[in-house]
N, C-alpha and C positions, 0 to 999 in steps of 0.2 A: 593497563587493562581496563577496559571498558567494567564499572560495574551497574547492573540496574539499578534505577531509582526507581520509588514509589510515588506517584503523581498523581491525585486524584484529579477527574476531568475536568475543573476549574483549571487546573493546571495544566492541562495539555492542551486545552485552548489558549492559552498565552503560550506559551511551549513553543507548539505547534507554528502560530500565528510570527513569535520570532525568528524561529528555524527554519524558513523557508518554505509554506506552505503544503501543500499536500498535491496539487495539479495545476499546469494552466492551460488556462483557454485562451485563446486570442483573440483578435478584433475581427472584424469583420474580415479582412483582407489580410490573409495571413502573410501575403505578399513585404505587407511593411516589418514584418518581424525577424527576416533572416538575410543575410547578404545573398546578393546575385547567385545562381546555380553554378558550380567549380569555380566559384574565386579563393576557394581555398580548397587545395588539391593535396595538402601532407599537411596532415594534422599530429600536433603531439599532444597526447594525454596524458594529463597530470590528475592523480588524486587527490585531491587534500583529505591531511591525518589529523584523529585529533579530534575534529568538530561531535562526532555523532553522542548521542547520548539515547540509553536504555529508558526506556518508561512502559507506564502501564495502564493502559485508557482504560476506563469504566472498570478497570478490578479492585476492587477493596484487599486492604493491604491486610488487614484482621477479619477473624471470624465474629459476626456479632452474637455467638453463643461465650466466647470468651469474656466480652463485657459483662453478660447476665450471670457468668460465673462468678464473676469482679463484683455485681452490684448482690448478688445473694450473700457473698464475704462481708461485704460493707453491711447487708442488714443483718448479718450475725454476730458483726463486732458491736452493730452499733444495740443490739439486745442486751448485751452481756457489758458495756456501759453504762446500759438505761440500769439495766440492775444495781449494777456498783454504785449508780449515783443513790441508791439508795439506803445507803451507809449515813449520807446527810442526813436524812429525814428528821433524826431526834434532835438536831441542830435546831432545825425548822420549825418544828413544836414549841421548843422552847424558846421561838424568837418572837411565840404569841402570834396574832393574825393575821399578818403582813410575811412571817417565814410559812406558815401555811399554807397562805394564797400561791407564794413561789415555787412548790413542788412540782404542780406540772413543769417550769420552768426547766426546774433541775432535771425532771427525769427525760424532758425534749433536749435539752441542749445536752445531756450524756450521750441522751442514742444516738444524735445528729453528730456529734463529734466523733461518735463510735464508728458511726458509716461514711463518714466523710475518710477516717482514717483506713478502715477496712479497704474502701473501696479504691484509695488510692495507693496502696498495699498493693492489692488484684490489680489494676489495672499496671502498673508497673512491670509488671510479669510479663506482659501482653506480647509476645513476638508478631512474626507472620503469623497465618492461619497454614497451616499445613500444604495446601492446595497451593496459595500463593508462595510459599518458601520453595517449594518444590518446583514452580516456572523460575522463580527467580535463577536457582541455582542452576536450571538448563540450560537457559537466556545468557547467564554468566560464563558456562561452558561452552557454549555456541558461537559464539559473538568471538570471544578469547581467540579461537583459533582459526577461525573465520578469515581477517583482511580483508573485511568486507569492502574498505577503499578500490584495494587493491585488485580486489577480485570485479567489482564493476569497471573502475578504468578499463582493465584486461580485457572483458568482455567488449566492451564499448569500439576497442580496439580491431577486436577479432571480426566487428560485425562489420566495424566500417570495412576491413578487407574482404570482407564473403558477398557484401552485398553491392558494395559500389566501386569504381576504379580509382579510388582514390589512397591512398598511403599512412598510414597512422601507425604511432611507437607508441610506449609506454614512456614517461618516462618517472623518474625520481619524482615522491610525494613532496607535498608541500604543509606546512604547519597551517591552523586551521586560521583564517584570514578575521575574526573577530566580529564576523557580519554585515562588514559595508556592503551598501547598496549599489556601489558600482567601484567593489576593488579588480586590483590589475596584480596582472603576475607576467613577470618578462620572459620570452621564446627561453626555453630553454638550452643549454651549453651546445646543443649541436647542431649546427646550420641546416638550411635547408626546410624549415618546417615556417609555413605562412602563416598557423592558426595553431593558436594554445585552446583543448577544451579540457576544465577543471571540472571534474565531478565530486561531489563531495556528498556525502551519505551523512542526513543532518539528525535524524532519529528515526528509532525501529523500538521494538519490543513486540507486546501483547495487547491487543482490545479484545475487552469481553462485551455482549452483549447479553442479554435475558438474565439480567441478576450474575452475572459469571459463570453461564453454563455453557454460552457459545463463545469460544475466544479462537482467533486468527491474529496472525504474524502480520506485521505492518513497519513499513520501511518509508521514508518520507526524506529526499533527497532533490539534489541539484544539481542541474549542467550550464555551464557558459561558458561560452565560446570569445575566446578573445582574439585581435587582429594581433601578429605575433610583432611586429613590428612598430605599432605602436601602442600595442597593452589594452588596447580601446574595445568595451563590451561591444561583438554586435548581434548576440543573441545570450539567452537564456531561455531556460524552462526548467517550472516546475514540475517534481514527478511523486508521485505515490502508488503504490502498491497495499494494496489488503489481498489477504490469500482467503483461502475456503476456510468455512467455520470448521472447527472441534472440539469435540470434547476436550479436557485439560487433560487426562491420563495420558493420551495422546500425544500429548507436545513433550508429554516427559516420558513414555513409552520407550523402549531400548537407547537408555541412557539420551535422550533429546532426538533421537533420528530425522523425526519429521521435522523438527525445529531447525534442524540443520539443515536438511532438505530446502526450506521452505526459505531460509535467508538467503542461499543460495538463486533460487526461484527470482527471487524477489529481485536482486541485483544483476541478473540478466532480465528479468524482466525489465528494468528499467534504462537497463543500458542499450538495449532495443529499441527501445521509444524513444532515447536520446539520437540515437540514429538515423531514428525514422523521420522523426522533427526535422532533424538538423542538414541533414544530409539527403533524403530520400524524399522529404517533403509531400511526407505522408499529408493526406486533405486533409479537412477538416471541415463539419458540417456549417456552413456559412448562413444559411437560412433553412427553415425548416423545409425537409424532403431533397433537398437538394444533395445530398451526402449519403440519401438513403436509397434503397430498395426494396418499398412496403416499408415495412418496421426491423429492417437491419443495416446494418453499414456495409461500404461499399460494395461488396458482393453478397449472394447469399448464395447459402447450403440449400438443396434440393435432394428429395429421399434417392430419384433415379432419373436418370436425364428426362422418363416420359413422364413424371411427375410434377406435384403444385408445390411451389414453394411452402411449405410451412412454416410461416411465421405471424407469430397471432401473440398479441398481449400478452405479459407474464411469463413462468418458467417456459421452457418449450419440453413440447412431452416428447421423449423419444421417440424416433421413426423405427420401424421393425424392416431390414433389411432379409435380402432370403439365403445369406452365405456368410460367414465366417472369413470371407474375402471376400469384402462386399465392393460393388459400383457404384461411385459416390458421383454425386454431377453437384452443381453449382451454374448458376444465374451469371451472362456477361454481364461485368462492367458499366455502367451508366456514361457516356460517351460526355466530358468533361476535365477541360484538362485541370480545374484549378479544386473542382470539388468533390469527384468519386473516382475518375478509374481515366484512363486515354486519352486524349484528344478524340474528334470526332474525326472520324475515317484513319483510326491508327488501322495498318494491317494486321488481321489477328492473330498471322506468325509472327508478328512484335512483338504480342502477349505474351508472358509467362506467368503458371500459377504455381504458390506453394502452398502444401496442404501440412497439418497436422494433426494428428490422434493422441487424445489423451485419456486412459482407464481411469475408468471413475474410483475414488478410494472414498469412503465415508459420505457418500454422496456431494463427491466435487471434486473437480478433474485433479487427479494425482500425476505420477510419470508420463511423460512423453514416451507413446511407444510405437509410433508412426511418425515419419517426416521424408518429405520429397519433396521438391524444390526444383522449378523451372518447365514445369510441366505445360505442356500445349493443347491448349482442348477446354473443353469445358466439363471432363468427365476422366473418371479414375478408377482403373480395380485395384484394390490392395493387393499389394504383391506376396504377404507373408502372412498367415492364416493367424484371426486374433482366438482373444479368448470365448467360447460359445456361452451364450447366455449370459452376455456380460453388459454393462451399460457404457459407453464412450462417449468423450466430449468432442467435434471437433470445430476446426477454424482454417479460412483457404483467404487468400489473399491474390491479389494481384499485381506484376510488376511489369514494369514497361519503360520509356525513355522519352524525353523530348529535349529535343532539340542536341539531342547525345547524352543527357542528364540522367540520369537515373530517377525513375520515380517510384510509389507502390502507392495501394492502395490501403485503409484499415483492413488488421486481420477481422473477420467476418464475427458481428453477433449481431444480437438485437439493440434497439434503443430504444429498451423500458428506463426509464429514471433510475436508478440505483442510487442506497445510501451508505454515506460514510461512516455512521453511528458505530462506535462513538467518539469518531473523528468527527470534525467539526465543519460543517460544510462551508462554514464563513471562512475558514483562512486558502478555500479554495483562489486562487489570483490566478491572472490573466497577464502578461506580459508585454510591450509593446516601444518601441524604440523613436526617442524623441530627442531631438539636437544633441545624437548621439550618443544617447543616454539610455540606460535600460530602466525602464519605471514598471511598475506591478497598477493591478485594477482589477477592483472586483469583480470575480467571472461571475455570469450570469444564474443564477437556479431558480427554480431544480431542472430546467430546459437542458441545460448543460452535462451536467451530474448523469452523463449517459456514454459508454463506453464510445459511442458515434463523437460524441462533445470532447470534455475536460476529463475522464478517466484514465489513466495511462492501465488500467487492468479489466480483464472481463470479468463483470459480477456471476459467480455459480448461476445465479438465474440467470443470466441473460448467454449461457452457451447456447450453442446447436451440437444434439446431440442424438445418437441410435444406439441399438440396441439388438445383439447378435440373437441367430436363433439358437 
């Protein structure tokens, strides 16, 4: 069983930095990072067990009102030495003016003995701070019965057969590989399978932010893809996830729920983007604007087919829709086969779009309670009445094919910078394949550090979002 450890952020930048990063970006030409479109057509997915480890970015492990409880013991013990040293005194009189001069001596090095003992008494004591013992123990409960390997492979699995013609198992985990930079793992027992993709979930826990008031679930994980036949890397990516801020009562609320909620989250969300990379070859913004439309990725949300795009720096303010089953439209595609949406003159019954809806919980998109998938148009009525007066997140996407391949586009937000904190934006890496070799390189920021870039998650600010009447 997985148990959390307590790491302060010195240490989840090294952590971090050796466990495989947090995201990648790539080079310029994403083209050199992944083998040719279906040359691997049955993929088996292995987990690797074992590796991941609990931590706790930017949370202090103790309350600093326990120390000042520590260090007021320590000046109580060391009062009530300063006194007793003053049992010597008649000593010191009688040693003439040299034991005289010594009494401050004695009555400083009592107290200071006295507090040095006190306080290392009190601080001995010192556990968690209540707050933190209390995520611990959720994280611990969460994690425990979670599979979180297990449960991404799975996922990983399930997307590759929803989303593309291609074939993928599960199979049997594998013990955690010790970190090389380009280990191999041989096709597994049952023929038939061209490509091994090993996913392996390297660390999760808690980041606090604003002194530990804001703290979010964060997963920080690995996929690569081996050639099954001869073991040989020919992609990877790195991936992370951060979820929406909350309160702490929250993450330990009805026995851990959201916490549970939110690992789960986290490992399809990531297992998605393993997909999209890998297989779907989802774009990536190659140069500035090229990937975007205005200031969002590759499509954007619009209030009502006769409306202005709303996309403008910073949060996006809710759009006021006029129904409770509202007409949701969105912006075609950018005509591009390598960087936003289509080739240029795809037919636009070749399109298909998927949309989702997510109710906002604590102000940041909670459950998924809308999804439809393969829609033709650029426009949508929700078919199932939400909740009135309610805030929603959503995000539309686009898929299409070339040359028979499947492709898609990013699911739809803006591309304001967003930050890691207090993840560390340096062990951000970029990936890139040289004499058949997978090496890492510094991705670029903060240009990057944008769900459009190196994000594998949509920052709370950076959704599109309405709001019922």
């Amino acid at each position: 069983m997985m148990t959390p450890r307590t790491v302060r952020h010195a240490g989840v930048l090294a952590a971090a930095a050796l466990l495989g990063g947090c995201a990648s970006a790539p080079p310029l030409d994403q083209r050199d990072l992944l083998p040719a479109p279906g040359a691997y057509r049955a993929i088996a997915v292995v987990p690797v067990r074992g590796a991941a480890t609990a931590g706790f970015a930017g949370i202090d492990r103790t309350d600093p009102q326990d120390y000042a409880k520590a260090a007021a013991q320590g000046l109580g013990m060391g009062a009530l030495t300063g006194l007793a040293g003053g049992a010597l005194m008649p000593f010191a009189f009688a040693a003439g003016p040299a034991g005289i001069a010594a009494i401050p001596i004695i009555f400083a090095g009592a107290a200071a003995a006295g507090f040095v003992g006190g306080y290392a008494k009190g601080a001995s004591a010192i556990g968690p701070s209540p707050q933190t013992a209390a995520l611990e123990a959720t994280m611990t409960s969460a994690a425990s019965g979670a599979a979180l390997p297990d449960a991404m492979a799975a996922a990983v699995a399930s997307d590759i057969a929803r989303w593309t013609p291609y074939r993928a198992q599960v199979f049997a985990g594998t013990a955690a590989a010790g970190g090389s930079a380009d280990r191999s793992y041989g096709a597994p027992g049952s023929a038939g399978f061209d490509a091994v993709l090993q996913v392996e979930i390297t660390q999760f826990g808690y980041a606090a932010r604003s002194a530990g008031k804001d703290i979010a679930v964060y997963m920080i994980a690995e996929a690569r893809l081996l050639d099954a036949t001869s073991g040989r890397s020919v992609a990877l990516r790195g991936l992370a996830y951060v979820s929406p801020w909350h309160g702490a009562e929250l993450w330990t609320k009805d026995n851990g729920a959201l916490t549970r909620a939110e690992l789960g989250r986290a490992s399809r969300a990531l297992a998605e983007r393993t997909v999209e990379h890998m297989f779907l070859r989802t774009p990536w913004r190659t140069q500035a604007g090229q990937a975007t439309s205005g200031n969002g990725c590759g499509i954007v949300p619009i209030a009502s087919p006769g409306a202005a795009a709303r996309v403008v720096p910073g949060v996006q303010v809710p759009v006021k829709v006029d129904s409770v089953s509202p007409l949701l439209a969105w912006s075609a595609p950018l005509a591009s086969s390598l960087d936003a949406g289509p080739p240029a003159g795809a037919a636009a019954e070749d399109v298909r779009y998927d949309l989702r809806i997510f109710e906002e919980y604590d102000w940041g998109p909670g459950d998924l309670v809308y999804e439809t998938v393969g829609l033709r148009g650029n426009e949508h009525r929700i078919e199932s009445a939400l909740k009135p007066a309610t805030m929603y997140f959503w995000t539309v996407r686009a898929r299409y094919a070339v040359d028979g391949q499947p492709r898609a586009t990013r699911w739809s937000a803006t591309d304001d910078v967003a930050s890691l904190d207090p993840l560390p934006s340096q062990v951000v890496y970029a990936t890139r394949i040289a004499q058949g070799a997978v090496t890492h390189f510094a991705c670029v920021a903060p240009q990057d550090l944008t769900p459009c870039g190196c994000l594998d998650f949509i920052p709370t600010a950076n959704w599109f979002r309405f709001r019922t009447p």
